[in-house]
Each structure stands twice: as structure tokens, then as C-alpha cells.
N, C-alpha and C positions, 0 to 999 in steps of 0.2 A: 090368832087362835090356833093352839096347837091340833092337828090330824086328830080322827081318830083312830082309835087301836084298829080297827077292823081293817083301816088300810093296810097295814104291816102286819096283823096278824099271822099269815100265810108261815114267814119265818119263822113265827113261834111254836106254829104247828110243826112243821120240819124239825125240827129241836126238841119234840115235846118227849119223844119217847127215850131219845139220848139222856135230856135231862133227868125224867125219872128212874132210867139208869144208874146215872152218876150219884144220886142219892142213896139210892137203895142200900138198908142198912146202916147209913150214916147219923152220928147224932145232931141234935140238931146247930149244934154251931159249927163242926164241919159242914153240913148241908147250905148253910149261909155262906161258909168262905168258900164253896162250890158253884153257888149259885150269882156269886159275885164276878167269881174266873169266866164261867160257863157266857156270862152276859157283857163281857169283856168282848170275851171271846165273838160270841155274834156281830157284837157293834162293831168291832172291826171290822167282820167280814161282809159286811153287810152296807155299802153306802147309802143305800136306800133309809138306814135308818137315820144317820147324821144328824137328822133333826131331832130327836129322843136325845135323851142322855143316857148312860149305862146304869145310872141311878132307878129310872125308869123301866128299863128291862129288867134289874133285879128285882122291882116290885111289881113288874107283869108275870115274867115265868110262874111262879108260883101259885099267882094269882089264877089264871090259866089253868094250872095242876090241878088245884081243888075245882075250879068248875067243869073241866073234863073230867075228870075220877065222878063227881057227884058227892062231893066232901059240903056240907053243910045243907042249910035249905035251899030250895032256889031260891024263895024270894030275899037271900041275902046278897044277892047278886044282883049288878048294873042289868035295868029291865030289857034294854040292849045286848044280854048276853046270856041272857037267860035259855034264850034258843037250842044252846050248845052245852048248857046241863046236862051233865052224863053222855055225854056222845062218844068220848075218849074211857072210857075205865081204864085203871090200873089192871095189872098183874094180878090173878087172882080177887077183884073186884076192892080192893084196897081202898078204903074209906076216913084213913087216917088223914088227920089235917095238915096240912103241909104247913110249917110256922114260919117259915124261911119268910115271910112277908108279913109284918103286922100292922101294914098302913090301909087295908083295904077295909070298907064298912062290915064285909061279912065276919070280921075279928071279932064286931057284937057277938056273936055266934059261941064264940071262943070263951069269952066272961061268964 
């Protein structure tokens, strides 16, 4: 059974602001071939992750993004993680949806 995020989260937190950095401005498919490197990047650095794939951080990050900013409802979000809704805002309280990720349920949101 794979961990759950919460174990690893910590580094995602670490990354979170760099990450909405590297975005800022960007369209959305640079923002995906960013979000790609950026989670390259981590899992290297990071042996702790090893067991994840970078597949997987590229569909955490963003996922992450929007539940810290407060990007959708909460209840489109794992009830697990609902806690940390809006904890993080963006710049300027930025509410825009981060698309870089369209495997997660809160996508409903999105249609």
C-alpha cells in the first residue's frame, strides 16, 4: 500500500512558494513543462521520496497549489486535506486554478 502524502508532504511545503514562483505568468503548457522539471527536480533531491514516482509529484504540486491558495470548494478536496484549505494563499490572494494537474477529483469543479 502506498504512504500517504501527508508523510512527505513537508517537501512539498518547502517547494511551495518557489513553485508558484516559477509559474507566475506562465501559460499553461509552459507551466506543465515546468512543473514537470520542478518535480524532477525534487525527486532527486529528495531520497525520502523514492518510493513516489515523479509522475506523482507532478500531480501533487499543483494539487497542493490549489488547496493552499483556496482555488475551488473545499469539499472538492480529499476530506484528509481539507484542513489546510486556504492556509497558504497566493500573492495577492490569487484564486485562479492551477491546470498543471487534471487527474485530481476537484477537476469536477473545473467542467
Amino acid at each position: 500500500m502506498a504512504k500517504h502524502w501527508t508523510d512527505d508532504q513537508e517537501i512539498f511545503l518547502k517547494n511551495l512558494d518557489r513553485y508558484r514562483n516559477v509559474l507566475k505568468g506562465k501559460d499553461e503548457k509552459e507551466a506543465k513543462r515546468l512543473t514537470i522539471e520542478l518535480a524532477k527536480e525534487i525527486y532527486s533531491q529528495n531520497v525520502e521520496l523514492r518510493h513516489r514516482t515523479v509522475q506523482s509529484i507532478v500531480e501533487r504540486l499543483p494539487y497542493l497549489d490549489n488547496l493552499l491558495a483556496g482555488v475551488f470548494d473545499k469539499v472538492n478536496y480529499a476530506k484528509k486535506d481539507q484542513s489546510m484549505y486556504a492556509k497558504i494563499p497566493r500573492e495577492n490572494n490569487d484564486t485562479i486554478p492551477n491546470l498543471c494537474n487534471t487527474r485530481h477529483s476537484y477537476n469536477g469543479a473545473i467542467r
